[in-house]
C-alpha positions as CSV (number, residue, x, y, z in Angstrom):
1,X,-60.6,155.9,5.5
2,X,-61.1,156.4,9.2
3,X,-62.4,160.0,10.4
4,X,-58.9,161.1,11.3
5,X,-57.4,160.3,7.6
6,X,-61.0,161.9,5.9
7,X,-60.6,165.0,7.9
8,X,-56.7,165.5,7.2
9,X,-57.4,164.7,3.9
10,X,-60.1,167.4,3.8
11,X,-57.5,169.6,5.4
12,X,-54.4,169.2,3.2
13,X,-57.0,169.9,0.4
14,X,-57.2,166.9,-1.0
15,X,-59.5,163.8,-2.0
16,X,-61.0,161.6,1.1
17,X,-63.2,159.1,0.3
18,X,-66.5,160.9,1.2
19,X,-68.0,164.1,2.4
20,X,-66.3,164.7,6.2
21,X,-68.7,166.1,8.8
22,X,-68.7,168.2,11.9
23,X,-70.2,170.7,14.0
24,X,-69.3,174.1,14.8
25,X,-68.1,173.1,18.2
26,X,-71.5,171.4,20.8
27,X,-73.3,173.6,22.9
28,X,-74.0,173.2,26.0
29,X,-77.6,174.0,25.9
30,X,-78.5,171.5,22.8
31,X,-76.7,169.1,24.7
32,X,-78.5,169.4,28.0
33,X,-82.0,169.9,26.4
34,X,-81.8,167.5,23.5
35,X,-79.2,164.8,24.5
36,X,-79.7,164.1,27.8
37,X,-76.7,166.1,29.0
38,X,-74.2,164.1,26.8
39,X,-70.5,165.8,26.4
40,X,-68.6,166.1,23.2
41,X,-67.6,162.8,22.6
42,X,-70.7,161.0,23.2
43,X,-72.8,163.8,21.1
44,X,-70.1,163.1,17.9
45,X,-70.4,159.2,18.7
46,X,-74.6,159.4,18.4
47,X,-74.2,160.8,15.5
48,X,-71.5,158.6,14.0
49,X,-70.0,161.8,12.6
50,X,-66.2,162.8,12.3
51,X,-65.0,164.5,15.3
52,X,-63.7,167.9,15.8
53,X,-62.3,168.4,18.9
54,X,-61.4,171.9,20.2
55,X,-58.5,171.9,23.1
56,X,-55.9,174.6,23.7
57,X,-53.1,174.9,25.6
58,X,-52.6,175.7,29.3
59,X,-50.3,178.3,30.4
60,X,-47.9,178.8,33.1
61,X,-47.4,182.5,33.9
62,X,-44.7,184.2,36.9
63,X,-46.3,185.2,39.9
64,X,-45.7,188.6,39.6
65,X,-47.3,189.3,36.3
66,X,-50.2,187.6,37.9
67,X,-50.2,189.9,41.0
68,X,-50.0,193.0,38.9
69,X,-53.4,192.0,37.1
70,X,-56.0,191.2,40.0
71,X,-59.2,190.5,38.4
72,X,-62.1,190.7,40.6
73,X,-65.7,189.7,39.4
74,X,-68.5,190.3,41.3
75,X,-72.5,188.9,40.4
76,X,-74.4,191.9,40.3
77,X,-78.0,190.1,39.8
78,X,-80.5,188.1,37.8
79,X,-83.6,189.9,35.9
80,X,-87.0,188.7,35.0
81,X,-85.8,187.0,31.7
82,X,-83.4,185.3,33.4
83,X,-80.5,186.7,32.5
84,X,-77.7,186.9,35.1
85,X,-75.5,189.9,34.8
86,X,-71.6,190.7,36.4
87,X,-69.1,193.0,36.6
88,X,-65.4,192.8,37.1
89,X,-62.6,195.2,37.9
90,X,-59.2,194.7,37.5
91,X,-56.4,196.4,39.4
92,X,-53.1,197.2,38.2
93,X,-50.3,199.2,39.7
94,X,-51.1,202.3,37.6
95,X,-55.0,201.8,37.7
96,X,-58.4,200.0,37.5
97,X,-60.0,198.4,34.0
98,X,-63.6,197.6,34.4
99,X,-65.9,195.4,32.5
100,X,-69.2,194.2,32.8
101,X,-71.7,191.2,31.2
102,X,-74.2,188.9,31.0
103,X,-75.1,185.3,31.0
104,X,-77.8,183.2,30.8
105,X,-78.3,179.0,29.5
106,X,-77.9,180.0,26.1
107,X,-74.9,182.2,25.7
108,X,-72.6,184.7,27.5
109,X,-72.0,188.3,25.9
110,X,-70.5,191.3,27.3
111,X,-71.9,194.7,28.3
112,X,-69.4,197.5,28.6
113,X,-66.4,196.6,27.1
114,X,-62.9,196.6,28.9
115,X,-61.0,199.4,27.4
116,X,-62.6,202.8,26.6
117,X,-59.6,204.5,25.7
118,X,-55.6,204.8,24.5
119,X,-54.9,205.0,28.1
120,X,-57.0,202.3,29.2
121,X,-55.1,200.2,26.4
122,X,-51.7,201.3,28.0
123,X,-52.4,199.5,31.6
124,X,-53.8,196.7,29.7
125,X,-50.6,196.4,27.0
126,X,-48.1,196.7,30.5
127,X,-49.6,194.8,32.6
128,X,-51.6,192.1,30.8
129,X,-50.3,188.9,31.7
130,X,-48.3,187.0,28.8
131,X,-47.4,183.1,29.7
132,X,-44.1,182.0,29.9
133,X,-44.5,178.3,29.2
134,X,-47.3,176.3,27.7
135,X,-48.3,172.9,28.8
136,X,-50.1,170.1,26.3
137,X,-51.1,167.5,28.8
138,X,-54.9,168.3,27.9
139,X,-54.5,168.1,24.3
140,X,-52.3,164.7,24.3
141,X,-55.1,163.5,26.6
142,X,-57.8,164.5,24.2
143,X,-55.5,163.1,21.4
144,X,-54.8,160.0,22.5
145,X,-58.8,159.4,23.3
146,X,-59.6,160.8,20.3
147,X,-57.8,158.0,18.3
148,X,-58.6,158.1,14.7
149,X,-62.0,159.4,15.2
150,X,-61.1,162.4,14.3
151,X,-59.1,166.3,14.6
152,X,-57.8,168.6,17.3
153,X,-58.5,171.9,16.7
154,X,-56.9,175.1,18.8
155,X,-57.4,178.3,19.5
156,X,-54.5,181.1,19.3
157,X,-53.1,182.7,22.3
158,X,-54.9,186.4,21.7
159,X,-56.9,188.5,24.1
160,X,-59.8,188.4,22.2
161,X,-60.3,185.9,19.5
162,X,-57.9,185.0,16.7
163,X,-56.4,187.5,15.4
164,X,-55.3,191.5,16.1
165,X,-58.3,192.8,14.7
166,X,-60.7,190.4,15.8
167,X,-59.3,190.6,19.5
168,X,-58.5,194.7,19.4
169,X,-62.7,194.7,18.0
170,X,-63.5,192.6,21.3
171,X,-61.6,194.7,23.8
172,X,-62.7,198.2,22.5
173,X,-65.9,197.5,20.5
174,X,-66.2,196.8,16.8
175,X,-67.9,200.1,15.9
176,X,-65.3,202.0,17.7
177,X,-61.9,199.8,16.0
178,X,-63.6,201.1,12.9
179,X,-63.5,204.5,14.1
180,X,-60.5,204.1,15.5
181,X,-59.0,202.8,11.7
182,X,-60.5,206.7,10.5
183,X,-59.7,208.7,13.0
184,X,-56.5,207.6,14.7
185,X,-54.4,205.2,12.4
186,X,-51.4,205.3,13.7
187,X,-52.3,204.3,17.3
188,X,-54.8,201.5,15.5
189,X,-51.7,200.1,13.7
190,X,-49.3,200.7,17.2
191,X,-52.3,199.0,19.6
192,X,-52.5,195.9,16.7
193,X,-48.5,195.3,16.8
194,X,-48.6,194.9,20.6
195,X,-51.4,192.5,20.5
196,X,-49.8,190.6,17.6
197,X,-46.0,190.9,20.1
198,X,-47.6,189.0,22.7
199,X,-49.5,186.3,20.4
200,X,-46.2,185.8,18.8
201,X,-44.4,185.2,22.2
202,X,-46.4,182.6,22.8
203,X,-47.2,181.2,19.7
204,X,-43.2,180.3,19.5
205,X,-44.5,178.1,22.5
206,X,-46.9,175.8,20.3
207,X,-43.5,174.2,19.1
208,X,-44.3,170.3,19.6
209,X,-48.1,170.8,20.5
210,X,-50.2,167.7,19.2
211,X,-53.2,169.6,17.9
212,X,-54.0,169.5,13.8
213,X,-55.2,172.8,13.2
214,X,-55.8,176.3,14.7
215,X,-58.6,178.8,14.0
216,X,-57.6,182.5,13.7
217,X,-59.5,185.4,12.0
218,X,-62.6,186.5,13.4
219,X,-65.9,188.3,12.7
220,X,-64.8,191.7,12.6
221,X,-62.9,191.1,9.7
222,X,-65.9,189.9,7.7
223,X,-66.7,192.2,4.7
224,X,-70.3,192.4,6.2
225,X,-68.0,194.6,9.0
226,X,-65.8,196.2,7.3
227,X,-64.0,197.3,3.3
228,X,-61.3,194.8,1.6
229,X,-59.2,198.3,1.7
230,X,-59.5,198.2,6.0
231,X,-58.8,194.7,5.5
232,X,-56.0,194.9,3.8
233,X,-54.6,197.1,6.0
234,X,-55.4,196.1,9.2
235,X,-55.9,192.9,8.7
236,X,-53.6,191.2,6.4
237,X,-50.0,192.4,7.3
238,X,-50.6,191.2,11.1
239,X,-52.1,187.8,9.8
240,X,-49.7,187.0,7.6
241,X,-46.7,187.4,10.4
242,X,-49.0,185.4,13.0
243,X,-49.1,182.5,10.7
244,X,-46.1,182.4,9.9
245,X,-45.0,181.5,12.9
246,X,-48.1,179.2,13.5
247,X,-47.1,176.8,10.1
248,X,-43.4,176.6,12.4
249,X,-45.5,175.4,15.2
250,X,-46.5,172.2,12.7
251,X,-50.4,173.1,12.8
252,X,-53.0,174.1,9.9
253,X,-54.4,177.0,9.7
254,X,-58.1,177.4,9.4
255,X,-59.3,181.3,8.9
256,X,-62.8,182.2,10.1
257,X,-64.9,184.5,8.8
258,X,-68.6,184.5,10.0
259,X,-69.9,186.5,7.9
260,X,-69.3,188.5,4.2
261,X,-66.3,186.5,2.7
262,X,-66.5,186.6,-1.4
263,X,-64.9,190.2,-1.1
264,X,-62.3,188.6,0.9
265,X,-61.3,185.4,-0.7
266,X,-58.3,186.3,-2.7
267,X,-57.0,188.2,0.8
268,X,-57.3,184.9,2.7
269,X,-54.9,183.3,0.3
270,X,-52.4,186.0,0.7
271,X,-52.6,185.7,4.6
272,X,-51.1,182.3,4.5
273,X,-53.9,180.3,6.0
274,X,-54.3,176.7,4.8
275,X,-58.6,177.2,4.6
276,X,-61.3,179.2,5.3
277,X,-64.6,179.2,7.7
278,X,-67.2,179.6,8.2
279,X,-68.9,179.8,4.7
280,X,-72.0,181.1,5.6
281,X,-74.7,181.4,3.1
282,X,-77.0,184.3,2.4
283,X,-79.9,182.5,4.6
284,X,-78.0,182.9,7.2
285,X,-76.9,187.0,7.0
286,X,-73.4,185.8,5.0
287,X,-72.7,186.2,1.3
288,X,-71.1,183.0,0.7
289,X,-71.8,181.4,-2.8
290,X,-70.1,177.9,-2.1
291,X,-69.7,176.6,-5.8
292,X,-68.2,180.6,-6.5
293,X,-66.0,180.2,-3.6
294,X,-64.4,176.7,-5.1
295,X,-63.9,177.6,-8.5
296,X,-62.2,181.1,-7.4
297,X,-60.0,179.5,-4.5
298,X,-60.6,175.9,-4.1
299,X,-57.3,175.0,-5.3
300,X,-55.6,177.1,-2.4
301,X,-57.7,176.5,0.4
302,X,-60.2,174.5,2.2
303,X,-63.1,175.0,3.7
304,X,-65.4,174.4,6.3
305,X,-69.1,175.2,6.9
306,X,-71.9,176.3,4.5
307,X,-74.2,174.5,6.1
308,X,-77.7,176.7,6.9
309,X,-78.1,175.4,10.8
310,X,-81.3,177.3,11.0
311,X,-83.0,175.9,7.6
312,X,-81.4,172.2,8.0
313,X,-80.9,171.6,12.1
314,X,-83.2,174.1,14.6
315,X,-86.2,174.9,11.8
316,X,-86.0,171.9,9.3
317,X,-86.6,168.2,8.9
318,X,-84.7,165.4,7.7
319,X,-85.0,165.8,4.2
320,X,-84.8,169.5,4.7
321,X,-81.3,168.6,6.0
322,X,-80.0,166.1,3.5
323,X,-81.4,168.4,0.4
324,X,-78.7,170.6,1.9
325,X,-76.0,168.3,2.2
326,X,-75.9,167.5,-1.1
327,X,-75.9,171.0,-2.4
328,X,-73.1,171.8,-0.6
329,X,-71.3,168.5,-1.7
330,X,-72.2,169.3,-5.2
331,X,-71.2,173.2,-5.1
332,X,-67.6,171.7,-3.4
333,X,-67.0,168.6,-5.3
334,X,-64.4,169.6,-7.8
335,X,-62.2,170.6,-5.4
336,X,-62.9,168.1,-2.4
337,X,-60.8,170.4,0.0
338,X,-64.1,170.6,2.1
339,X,-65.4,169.4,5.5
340,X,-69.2,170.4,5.7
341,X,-70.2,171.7,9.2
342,X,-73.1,174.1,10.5
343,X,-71.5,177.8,9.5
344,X,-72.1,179.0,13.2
345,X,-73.6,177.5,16.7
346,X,-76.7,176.0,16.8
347,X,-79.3,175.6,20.2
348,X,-82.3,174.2,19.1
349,X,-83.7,171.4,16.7
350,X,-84.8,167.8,16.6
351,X,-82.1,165.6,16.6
352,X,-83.1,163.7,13.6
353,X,-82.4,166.5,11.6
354,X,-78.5,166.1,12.8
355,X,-78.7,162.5,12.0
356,X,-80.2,163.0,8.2
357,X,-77.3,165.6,7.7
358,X,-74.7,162.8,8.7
359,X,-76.5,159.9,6.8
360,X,-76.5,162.0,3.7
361,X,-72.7,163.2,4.1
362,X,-72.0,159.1,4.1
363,X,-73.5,159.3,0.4
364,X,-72.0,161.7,-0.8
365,X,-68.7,159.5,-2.5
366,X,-65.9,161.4,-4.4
């Protein structure tokens, strides 16, 4: 099989004829310190693994939904670790959002969230741009230089990440969506339908895009966050109608979870996603018991992750690494809906222990 057949195979939960592999998307700090400032392609060629490459769409928007939300960002200043912090404001016709972050060559994160309030959420849910045409050029470009090497993976049209909760979690803060989902129901369930609204607008767009699959989910909706019951109800009902129109669009549906899943596993195959991410074991602060996982769902979705990056990649050694390819292979096998990837980012770690984990995935023969 070539990468591109292993990997769809993996993905209509099937049999391929090994173990596929991939990372959870290349950082750009691993690749400036470790491989000489390689990009994507050249990092997944090194390896020899199967590629995974994550594009989405651009968007065209009207000019005067763009005028109405003027985003200016301003560097505030650098402190002694290094760190380089902003804030932006955004003007509207009604009023100001504000935010605030960080950066440094490891990761971005944010520092004051963008909405505060139901008010806040009001200017945003008016005036919030919402394309009115998307454009694939990038992905056919990435496809066509792809070849059979390997996927193309998307990402949702969604403020945040994902899905509703996820995204509502980012704009407002996880502890205070939870709140929120005690206190004040009602305007929970009313400020997840408008975020859903515009993701469905434009994921009518996706029509005719060339991309394989698209990740949705999030976090916040891990059961390390939050109950199956708040699941259930803020999750679920808003999942299921986004994917619905996402299978229309042609594409799989990969569900990520990076965190507690084994409460949640049943719910996942209710949402109408085609697998499940990221499958992170208890080494890594998740609750994933991979063999568990197969023999309660295996036959309705598949998965990718379970690999401990910290044990295998930025702490370990080769046979560190390959010890844990092949219990993952063997926890998986029955089902062979599985692609085996890092469950989260990794920064550090000797790049012979990336090069064990793909020589062992080569072994590892259904």
């Amino acid at each position: 099989m070539t990468s591109r057949e292993r990997m769809l195979a993996a993905l209509n939960n099937s049999r391929p004829d090994r173990l596929p592999c991939q990372v959870h998307g290349w950082m750009q700090y691993y690749l400036n310190r470790y491989l000489g400032g390689m990009d994507w392609y050249q990092a997944y060629e090194k390896f020899g693994m199967d590629y995974a490459i994550y594009i989405s769409p651009d968007y065209n928007y009207y000019e005067k939904d763009l005028a109405n939300w003027h985003a200016t960002r301003v560097d505030i200043s650098e402190d002694s670790q290094g760190n380089h912090h902003w804030e932006e404001t955004i003007e509207t016709p009604e009023g100001n959002l504000h935010h605030a972050g960080a950066w440094n060559d490891i990761t971005p994160w944010e520092t004051e969230v963008l909405i505060k309030d139901e008010h806040d959420f009001e200017l945003w849910n008016k005036y919030f741009p919402v394309p009115v045409s998307a454009d694939f050029t990038k992905i056919r470009e990435a496809k066509d230089k792809l070849g059979d090497k390997g996927i193309i993976r998307s990402h949702p049209f969604s403020p945040g990440q994902g899905s509703p909760w996820q995204s509502f979690c980012t704009m407002v803060g996880t502890e205070e969506a939870i709140m929120m989902a005690m206190d004040t129901p009602d305007f929970l369930h009313y400020a997840l339908g408008e975020i859903l609204k515009k993701t469905i607008r434009v994921s009518e767009m996706w029509k005719g895009t060339p991309a394989d699959m698209v990740e949705t989910g999030g976090g916040a909706g891990s059961n390390t966050v939050i109950s199956p019951g708040m699941f259930k109800e803020f999750c679920l009902p808003y999942d299921q109608k986004q994917h619905a129109v996402l299978h229309d669009a042609g594409v799989k549906i990969v569900y990520h979870l990076c965190g507690g899943l084994m409460q949640m596993l049943e719910l996942v195959t209710e949402n109408g996603a085609d697998g499940l991410e990221t499958m992170t074991p208890p080494s890594m602060g998740g609750d994933c018991d991979l063999a568990e996982a197969s023999r309660r769902v295996g036959d309705k979705l598949f998965f990718i992750g379970g690999f401990d990056q910290n044990a295998g990649f930025e702490k370990g050694t080769p046979e560190v690494a390959r010890k844990l390819v092949f219990e993952c292979f063997e926890a998986t096998k029955d089902h062979a809906g599985y692609i085996i990837a890092p469950s989260d980012h990794f920064f550090f770690g000797n790049p012979e222990n990336l090069q064990a984990f793909v020589d062992a995935c080569k072994e590892c023969v259904y």
